[in-house]
N, C-alpha and C positions, 0 to 999 in steps of 0.2 A: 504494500500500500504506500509503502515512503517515496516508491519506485516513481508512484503512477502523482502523487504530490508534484514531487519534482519537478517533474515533465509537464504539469499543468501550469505550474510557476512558471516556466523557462517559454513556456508557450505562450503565454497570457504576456511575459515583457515584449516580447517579438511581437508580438501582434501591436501592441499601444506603444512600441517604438516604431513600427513601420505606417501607423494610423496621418501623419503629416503623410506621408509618401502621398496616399492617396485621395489626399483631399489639400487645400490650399488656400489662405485669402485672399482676397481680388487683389489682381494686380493695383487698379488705378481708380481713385474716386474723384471723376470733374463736377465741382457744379457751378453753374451758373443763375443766377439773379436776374428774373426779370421784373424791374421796378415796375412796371406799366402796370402785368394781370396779378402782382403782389404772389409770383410764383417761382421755389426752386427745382430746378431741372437738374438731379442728377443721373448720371451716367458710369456705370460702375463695369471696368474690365475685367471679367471672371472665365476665362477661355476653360467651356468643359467638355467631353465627349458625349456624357449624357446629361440632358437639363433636367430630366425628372426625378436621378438620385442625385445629383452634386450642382449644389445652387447655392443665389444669396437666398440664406434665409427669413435676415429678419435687416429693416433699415431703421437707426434713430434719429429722429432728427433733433438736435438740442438747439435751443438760442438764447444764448446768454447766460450760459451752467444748465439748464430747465427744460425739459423732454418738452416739446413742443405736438412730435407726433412719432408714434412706433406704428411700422408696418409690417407683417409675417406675412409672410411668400412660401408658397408651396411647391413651385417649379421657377423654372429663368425662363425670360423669354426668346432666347436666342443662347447658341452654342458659346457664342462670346463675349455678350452683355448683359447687361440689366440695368433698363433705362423706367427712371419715377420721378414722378411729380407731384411738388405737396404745393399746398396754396398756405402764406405763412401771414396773414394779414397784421397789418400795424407795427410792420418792424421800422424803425429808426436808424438813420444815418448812426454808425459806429457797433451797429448789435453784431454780436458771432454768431455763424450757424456753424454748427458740429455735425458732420453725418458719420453715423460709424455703421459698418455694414459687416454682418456674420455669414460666413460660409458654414451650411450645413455640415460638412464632414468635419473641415477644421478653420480656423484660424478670424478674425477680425482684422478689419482696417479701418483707421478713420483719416477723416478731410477737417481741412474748416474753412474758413472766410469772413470777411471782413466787409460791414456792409456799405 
């Protein structure tokens, strides 16, 4: 039984050290501000083979330290992006927008901006 221990141990690290292998946080988060319809556009680089198991999962959007709006996503919409739009009304010259964005298998990134 100490045998078969072992071997679950030494299995179980290989597997949760190769877990980044196969999954990654987005390359790139652009967004852009448009003052006019009080809307941020961002644009998130996540190149996967499948969008249905490896995707962004989840986007925050903060302004100013303060969650503004959280989005959970079920698939990407393209092998190589993921492109959203939040409407952030009544932001002020000087406010930060923080997006931070979760890859389902592994890893986050974040952006920010200056308004």
């Amino acid at each position: 039984m100490a045998k078969f221990a072992k071997f679950f141990l030494a299995f179980m690290i290989v597997a949760l050290a190769c877990t980044p292998m196969f999954g990654h946080p987005a390359e790139k988060v652009d967004l852009k501000w448009d003052e006019a319809t009080s809307e941020l556009h961002v644009s998130i680089v996540h190149p996967v083979k499948n969008t249905a198991n490896h995707y962004i999962s989840k986007i925050v959007v903060s302004v100013d330290g303060k969650v503004a709006e959280e989005r959970a996503l079920k698939s990407q919409s393209d092998s190589k992006t993921e492109q959203a739009v939040f409407e952030i009304k009544g932001l002020k010259k000087g406010a930060r927008i923080e997006v931070e964005v979760t890859c389902n298998v592994f890893g986050k990134l974040k952006e920010n901006m200056v308004i």
